[in-house]
C-alpha positions as CSV (number, residue, x, y, z in Angstrom):
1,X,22.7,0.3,25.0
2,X,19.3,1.2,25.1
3,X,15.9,-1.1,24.7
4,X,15.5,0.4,21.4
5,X,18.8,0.2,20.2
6,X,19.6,-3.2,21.4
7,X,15.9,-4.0,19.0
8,X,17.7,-2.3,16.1
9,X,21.0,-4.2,16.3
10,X,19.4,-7.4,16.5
11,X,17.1,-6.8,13.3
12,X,20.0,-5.7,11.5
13,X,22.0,-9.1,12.5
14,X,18.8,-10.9,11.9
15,X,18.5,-9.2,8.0
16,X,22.7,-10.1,8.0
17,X,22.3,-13.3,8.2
18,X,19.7,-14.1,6.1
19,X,21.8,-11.7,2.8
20,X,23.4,-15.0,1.6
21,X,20.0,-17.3,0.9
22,X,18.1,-13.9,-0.6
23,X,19.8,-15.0,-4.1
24,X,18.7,-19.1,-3.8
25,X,14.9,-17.9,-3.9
26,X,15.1,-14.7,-6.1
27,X,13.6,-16.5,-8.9
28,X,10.6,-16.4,-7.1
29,X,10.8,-12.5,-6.4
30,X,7.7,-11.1,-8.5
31,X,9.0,-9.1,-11.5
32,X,8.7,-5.2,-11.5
33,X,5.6,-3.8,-11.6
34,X,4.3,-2.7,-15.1
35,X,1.2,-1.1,-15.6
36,X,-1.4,-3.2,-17.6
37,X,-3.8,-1.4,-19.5
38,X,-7.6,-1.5,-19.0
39,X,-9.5,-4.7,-20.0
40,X,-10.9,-3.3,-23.3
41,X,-7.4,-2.1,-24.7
42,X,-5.5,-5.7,-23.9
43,X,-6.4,-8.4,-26.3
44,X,-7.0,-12.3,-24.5
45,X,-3.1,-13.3,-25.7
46,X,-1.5,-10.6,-24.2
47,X,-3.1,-11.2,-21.1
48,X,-2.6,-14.9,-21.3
49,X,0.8,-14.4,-21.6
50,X,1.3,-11.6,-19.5
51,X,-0.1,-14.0,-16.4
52,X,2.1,-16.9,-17.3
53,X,5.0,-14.8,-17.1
54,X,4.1,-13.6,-13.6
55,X,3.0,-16.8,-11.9
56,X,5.8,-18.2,-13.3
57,X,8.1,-16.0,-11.9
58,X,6.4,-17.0,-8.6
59,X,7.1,-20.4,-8.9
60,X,4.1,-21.8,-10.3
61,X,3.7,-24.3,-13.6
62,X,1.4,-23.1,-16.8
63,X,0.1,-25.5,-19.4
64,X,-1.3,-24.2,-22.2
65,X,-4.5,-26.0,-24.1
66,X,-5.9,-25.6,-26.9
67,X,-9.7,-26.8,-26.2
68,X,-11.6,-28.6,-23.1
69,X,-10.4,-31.8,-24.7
70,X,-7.0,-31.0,-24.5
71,X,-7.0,-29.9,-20.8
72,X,-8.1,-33.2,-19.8
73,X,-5.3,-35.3,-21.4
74,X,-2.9,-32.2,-20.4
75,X,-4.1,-32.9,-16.8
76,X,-4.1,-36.6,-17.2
77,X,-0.6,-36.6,-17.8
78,X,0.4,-34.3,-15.4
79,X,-0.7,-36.8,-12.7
80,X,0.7,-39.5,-14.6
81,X,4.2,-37.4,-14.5
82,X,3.8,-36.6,-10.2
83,X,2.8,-40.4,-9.7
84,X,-0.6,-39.5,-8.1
85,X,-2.7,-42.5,-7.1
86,X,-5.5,-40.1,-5.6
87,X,-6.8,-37.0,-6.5
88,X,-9.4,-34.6,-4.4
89,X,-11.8,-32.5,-7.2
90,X,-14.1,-29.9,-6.9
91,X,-18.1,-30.2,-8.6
92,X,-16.4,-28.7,-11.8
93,X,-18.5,-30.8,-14.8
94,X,-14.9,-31.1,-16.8
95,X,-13.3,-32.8,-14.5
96,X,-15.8,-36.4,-14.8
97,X,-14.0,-36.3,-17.9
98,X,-10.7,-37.3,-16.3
99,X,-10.1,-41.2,-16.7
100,X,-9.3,-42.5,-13.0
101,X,-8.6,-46.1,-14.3
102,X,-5.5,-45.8,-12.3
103,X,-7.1,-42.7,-9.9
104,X,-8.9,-42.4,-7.2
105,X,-10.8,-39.2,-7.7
106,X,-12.6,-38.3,-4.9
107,X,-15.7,-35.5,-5.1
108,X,-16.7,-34.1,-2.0
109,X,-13.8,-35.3,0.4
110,X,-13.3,-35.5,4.1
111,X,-10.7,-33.4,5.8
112,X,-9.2,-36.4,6.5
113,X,-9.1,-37.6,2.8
114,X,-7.8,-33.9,1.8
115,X,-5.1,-34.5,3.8
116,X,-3.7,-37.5,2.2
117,X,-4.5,-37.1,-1.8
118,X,-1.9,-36.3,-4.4
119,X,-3.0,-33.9,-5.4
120,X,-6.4,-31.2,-5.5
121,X,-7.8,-30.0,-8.9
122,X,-9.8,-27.2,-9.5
123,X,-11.1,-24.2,-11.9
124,X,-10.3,-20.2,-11.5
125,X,-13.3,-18.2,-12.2
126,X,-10.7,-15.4,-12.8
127,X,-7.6,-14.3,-12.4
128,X,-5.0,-11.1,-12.7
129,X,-2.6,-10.6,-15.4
130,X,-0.4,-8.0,-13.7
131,X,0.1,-10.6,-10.4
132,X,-0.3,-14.0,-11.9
133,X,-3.1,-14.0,-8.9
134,X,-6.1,-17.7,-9.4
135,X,-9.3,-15.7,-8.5
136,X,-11.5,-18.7,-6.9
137,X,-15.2,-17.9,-6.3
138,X,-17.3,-20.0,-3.8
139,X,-20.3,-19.0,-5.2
140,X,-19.6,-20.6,-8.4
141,X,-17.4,-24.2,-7.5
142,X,-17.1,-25.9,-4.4
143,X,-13.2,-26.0,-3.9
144,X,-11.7,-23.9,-1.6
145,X,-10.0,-26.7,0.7
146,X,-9.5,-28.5,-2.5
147,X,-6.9,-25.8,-3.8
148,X,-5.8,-25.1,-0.5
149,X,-4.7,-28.2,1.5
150,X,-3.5,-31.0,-1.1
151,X,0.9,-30.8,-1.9
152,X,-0.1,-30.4,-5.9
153,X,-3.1,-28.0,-6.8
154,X,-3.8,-27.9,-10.7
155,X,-6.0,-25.4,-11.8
156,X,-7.6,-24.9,-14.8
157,X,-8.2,-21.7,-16.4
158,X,-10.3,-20.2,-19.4
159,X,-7.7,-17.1,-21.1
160,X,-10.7,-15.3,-21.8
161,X,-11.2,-15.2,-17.8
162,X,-8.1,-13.1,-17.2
163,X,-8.3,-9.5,-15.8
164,X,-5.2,-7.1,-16.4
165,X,-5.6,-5.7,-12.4
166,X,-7.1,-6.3,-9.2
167,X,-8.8,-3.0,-9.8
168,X,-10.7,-5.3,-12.5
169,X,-11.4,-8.1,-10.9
170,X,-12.8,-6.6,-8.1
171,X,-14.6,-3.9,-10.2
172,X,-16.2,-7.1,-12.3
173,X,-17.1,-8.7,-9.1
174,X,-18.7,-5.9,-6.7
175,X,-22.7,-6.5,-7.4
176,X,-21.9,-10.4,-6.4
177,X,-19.6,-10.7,-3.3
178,X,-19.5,-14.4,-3.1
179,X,-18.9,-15.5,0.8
180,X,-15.4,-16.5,0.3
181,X,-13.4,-15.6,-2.5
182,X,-9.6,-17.3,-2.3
183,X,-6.7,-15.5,-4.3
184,X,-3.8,-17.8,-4.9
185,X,-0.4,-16.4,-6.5
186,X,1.9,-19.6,-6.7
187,X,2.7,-22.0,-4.1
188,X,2.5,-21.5,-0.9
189,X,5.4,-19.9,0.8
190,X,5.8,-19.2,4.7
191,X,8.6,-17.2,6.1
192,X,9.5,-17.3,9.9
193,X,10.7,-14.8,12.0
194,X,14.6,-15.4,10.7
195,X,13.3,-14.6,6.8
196,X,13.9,-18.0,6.3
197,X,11.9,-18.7,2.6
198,X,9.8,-22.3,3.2
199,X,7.7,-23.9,0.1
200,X,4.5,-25.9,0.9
201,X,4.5,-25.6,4.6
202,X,1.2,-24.6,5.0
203,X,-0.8,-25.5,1.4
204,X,0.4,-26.6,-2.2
205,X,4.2,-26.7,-2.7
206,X,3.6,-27.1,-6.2
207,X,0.7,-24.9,-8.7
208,X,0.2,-25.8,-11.5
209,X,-2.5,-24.1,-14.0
210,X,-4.2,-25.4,-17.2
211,X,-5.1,-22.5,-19.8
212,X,-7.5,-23.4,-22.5
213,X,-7.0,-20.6,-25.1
C-alpha cells in the first residue's frame, strides 16, 4: 500500500469511527443557510428572532427583556439559578445595577481572578442574524477576557443592534476598525484530531444572551 493510500484509509477509519456520536451533537449543527435580506428590508423582530433561532441551534441560551430594568432582574436570576457566588463584569454602566448582596462582582479582574469566577458578563455591540454570531468591540467595552475565559458568559444585547449578515456588520464597521473585535457563536466547542465534539474546553461551556427589545 502506498504512503498515500495508507493516509486515505486511515482518514476513512478515523471519519468511521466517529459516524455513531455525529447524531449526540447534531442539535448543535447550524441550520441551513437562508439568505437574510438587507438591513433596511428586515424589521428589528424578525431579526431578533431570526438570531435566537440560530444561536440557539448552536447551543446557546436567549432571554428576552422587555427594558434595561428587566435585563437586570433577568440576569439576577440567572446567577441565582447557576449558583454563582462571583461574577467577572466588564465597564458596562448597566451592569452597577446588578445587586451583589450575595455576589462578588468583580470590575477589572486579574487573570487569576478570571479564572475562578462563575461566571463573566458582558454587552454585544452587535451581532448577525443569519449566524447567531455576539459582535464584541474593544473600542467600545472593556471585556474581551471577560467573555472569553469564565465557564458561564451572559451577554446582553440591544435587538435594535442586530445585523442580518456579516456583510453588514462589517460594512457598518469599516471607517472604525477597533483593535480587537471578538465574534462569539455559542459555546465554545474544540474538536481533536479523532472529531471528537468537546464543550467548554477552551472558553464558556455555557452562553447565555439577554435581549432587551
Amino acid at each position: 500500500m502506498t504512503s498515500r493510500a495508507e493516509m486515505l484509509d486511515g482518514i476513512r477509519s478515523s471519519l468511521a469511527k466517529s459516524a455513531p456520536f455525529e447524531g449526540l451533537y447534531h442539535h448543535l449543527q447550524p441550520s441551513p443557510r437562508k439568505s437574510v435580506r438587507h438591513a433596511s428590508a428586515v424589521s428589528a423582530a424578525e431579526l431578533a428572532k431570526r438570531f435566537s433561532s440560530e444561536l440557539t441551534t448552536v447551543g446557546g441560551e436567549v432571554h428576552r427583556a422587555a427594558n434595561e430594568e428587566l435585563a437586570v432582574e433577568t440576569i439576577c436570576e440567572v446567577l441565582a439559578n447557576i449558583g454563582a457566588k462571583s461574577v467577572a463584569i466588564s465597564d458596562l454602566e448597566l451592569l452597577k445595577s446588578i445587586d451583589g448582596a450575595d455576589i462578588e462582582l468583580i470590575e477589572n479582574p486579574s487573570r487569576e481572578q478570571l479564572f475562578v469566577v462563575d461566571a463573566g458578563i458582558t454587552s454585544a455591540q452587535l451581532a448577525i442574524a443569519e449566524t447567531g454570531t455576539l459582535v464584541l468591540r474593544s473600542a467600545t467595552e472593556r471585556h474581551r477576557l471577560v467573555s472569553l475565559v469564565p465557564p458561564v458568559h451572559i451577554c446582553v444585547l440591544r435587538t435594535n443592534d442586530i445585523r442580518p449578515t456579516m456583510h453588514d456588520v462589517l460594512e457598518e464597521m469599516s471607517n472604525a476598525i477597533d483593535p480587537t473585535i471578538t465574534f462569539i457563536t455559542g459555546p465554545s466547542r474544540t474538536s481533536d484530531i479523532e472529531l471528537t465534539l468537546a464543550i467548554g474546553v477552551h472558553g464558556p461551556k455555557r452562553l447565555i444572551v439577554v435581549l432587551i427589545d
